[in-house]
Backbone as CSV, one residue per row, in Angstrom:
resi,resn,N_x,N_y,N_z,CA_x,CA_y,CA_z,C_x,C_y,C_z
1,UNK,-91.224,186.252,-11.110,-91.274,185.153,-10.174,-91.226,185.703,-8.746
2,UNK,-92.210,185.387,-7.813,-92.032,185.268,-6.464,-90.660,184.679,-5.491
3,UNK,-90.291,185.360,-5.322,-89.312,184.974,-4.076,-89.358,184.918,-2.991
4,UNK,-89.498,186.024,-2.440,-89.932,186.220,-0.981,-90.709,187.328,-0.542
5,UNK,-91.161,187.636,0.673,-92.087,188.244,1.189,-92.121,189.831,0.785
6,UNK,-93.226,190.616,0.931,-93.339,191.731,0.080,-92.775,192.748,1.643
7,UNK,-93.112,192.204,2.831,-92.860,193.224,3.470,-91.299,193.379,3.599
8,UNK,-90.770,194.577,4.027,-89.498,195.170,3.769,-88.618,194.942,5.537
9,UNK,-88.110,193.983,5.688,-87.603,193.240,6.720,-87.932,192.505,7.089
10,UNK,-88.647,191.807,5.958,-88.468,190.311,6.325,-88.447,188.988,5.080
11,UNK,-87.275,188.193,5.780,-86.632,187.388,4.883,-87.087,185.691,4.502
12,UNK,-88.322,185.570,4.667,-89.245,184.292,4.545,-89.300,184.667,3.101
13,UNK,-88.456,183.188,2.580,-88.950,182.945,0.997,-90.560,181.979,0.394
14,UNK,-90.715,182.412,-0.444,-91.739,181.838,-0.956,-91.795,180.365,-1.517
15,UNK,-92.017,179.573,-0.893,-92.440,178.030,-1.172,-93.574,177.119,-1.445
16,UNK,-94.888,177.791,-1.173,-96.108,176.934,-1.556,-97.130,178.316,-1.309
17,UNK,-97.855,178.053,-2.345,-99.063,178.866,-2.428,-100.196,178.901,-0.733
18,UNK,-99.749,177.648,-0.105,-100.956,178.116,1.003,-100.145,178.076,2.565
19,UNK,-99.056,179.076,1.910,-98.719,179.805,3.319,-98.320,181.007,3.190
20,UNK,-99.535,181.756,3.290,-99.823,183.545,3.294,-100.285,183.735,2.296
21,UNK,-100.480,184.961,1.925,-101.466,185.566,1.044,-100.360,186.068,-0.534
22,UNK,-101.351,185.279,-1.425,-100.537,186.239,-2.867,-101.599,187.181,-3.504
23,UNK,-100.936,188.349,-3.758,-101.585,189.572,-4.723,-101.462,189.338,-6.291
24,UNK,-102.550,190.115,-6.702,-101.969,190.359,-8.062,-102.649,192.056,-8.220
25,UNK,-101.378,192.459,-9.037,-101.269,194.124,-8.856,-101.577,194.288,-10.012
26,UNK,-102.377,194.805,-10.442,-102.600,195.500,-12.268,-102.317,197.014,-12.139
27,UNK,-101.799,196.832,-13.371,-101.389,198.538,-13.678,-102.167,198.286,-15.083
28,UNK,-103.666,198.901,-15.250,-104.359,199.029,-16.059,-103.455,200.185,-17.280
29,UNK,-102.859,201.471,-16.778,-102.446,201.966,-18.046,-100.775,201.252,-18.909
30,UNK,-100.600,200.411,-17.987,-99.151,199.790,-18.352,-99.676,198.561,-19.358
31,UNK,-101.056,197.790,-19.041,-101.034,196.678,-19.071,-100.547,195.737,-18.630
32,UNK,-99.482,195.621,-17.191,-99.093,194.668,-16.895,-99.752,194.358,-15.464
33,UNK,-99.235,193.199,-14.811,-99.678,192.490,-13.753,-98.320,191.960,-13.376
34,UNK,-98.207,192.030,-11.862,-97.422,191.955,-10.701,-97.823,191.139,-9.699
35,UNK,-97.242,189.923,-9.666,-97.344,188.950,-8.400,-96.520,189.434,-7.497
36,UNK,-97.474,189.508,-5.819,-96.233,189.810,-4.745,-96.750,188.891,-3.961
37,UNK,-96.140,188.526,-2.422,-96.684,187.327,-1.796,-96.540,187.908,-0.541
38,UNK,-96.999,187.989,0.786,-96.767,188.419,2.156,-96.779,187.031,2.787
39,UNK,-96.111,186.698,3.407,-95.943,185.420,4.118,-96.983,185.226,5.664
40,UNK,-97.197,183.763,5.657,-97.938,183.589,6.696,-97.976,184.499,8.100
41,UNK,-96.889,184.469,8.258,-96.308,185.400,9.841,-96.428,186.633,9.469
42,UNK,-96.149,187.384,8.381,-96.660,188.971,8.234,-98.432,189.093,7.761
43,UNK,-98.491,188.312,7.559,-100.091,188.165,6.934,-101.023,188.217,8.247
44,UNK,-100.511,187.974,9.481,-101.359,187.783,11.123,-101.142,189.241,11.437
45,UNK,-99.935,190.139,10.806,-99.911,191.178,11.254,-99.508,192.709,10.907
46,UNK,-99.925,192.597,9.476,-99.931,193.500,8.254,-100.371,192.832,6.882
47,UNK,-101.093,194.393,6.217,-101.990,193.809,5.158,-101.628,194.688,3.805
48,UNK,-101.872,193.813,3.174,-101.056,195.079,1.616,-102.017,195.693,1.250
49,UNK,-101.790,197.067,0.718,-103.029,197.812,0.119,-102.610,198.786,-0.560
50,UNK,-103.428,199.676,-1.365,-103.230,200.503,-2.437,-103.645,201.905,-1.793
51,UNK,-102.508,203.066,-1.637,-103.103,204.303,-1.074,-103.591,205.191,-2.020
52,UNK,-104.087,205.818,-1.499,-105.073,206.879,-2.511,-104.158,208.072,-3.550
53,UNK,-102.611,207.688,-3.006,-101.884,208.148,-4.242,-101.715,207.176,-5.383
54,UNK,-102.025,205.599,-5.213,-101.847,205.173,-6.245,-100.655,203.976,-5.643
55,UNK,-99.871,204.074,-4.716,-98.315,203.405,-4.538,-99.300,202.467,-3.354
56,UNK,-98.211,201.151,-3.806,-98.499,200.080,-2.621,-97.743,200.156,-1.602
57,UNK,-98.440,199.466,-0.516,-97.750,199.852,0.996,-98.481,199.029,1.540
58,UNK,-97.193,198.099,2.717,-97.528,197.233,3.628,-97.993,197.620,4.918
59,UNK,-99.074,197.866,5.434,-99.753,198.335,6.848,-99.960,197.416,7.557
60,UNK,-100.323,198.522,9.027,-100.597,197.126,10.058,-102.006,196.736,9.983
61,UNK,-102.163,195.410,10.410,-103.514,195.063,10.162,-104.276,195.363,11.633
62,UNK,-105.676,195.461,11.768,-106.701,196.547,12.666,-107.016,195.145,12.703
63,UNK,-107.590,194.957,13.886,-107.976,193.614,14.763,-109.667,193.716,14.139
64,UNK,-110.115,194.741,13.362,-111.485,194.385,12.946,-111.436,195.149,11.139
65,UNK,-110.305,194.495,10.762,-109.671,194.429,9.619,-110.417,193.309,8.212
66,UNK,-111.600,193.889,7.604,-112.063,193.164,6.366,-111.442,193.172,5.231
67,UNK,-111.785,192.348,4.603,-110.616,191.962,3.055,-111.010,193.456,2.558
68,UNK,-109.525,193.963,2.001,-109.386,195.138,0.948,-109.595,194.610,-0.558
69,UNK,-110.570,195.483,-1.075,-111.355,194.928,-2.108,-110.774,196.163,-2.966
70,UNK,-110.221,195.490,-4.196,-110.260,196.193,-4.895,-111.159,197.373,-5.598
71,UNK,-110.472,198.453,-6.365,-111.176,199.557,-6.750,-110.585,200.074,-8.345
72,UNK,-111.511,199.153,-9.334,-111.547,199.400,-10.945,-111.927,200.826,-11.216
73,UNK,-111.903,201.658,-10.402,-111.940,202.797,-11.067,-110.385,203.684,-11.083
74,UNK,-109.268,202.700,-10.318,-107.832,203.412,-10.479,-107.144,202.594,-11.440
75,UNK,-106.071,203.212,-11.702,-105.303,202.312,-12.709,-104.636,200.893,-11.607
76,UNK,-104.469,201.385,-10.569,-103.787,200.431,-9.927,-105.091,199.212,-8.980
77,UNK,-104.642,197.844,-9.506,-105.938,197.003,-8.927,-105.247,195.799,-8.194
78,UNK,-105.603,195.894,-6.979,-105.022,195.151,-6.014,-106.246,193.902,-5.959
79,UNK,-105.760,192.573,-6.306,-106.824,191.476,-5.872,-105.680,190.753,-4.784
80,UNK,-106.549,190.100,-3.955,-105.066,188.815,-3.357,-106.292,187.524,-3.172
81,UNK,-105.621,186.442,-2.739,-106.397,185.037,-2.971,-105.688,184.700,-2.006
82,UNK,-105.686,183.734,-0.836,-105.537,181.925,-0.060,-105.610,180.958,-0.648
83,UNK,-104.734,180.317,-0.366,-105.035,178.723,-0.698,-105.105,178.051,0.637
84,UNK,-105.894,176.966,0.375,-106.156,176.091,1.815,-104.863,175.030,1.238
85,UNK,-104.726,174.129,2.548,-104.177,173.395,2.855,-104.257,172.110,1.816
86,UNK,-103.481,171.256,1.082,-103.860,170.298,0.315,-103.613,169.238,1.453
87,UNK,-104.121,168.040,1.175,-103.801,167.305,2.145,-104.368,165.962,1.365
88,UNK,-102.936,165.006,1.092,-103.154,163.749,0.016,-104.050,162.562,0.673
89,UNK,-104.437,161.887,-0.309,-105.178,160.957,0.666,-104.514,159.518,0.731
């Protein structure tokens, strides 16, 4: 279960899918999958990603910063998704 934010000092808990970004982490030789969530306010100014050792790490985000797309050729597979805004009628 999601709780709160993935970056490491800071204490925004997790409450609705469309405020900030959620991951899902595969560990292809484990078989498992890992939900993490970065919150709206770290999401304007760091981005999660997978380094070329394999370990996740929260960076700063580059002002000409495109979605990190996963790479099926490591064991480790980083996807993340948005949700928009619901809004009842």
């Amino acid at each position: 279960m999601i709780r709160s934010c993935i970056r490491q000092g800071c204490h925004n808990t997790f409450e609705h899918l469309d405020r900030g970004q959620l991951y899902s982490l595969e560990r292809r030789s484990l078989g498992t999958t890992e939900f993490l969530w970065l919150c709206a306010d770290c999401q304007a100014k760091y981005a999660v990603a997978v380094s070329p050792a394999g370990e996740l790490d929260v960076v700063p985000r580059e002002p000409d910063m495109g979605p990190l797309l996963p790479n099926p050729e490591m064991d480790l597979r980083l996807f993340s998704a948005r949700f928009g805004t619901h809004v009842a009628a």
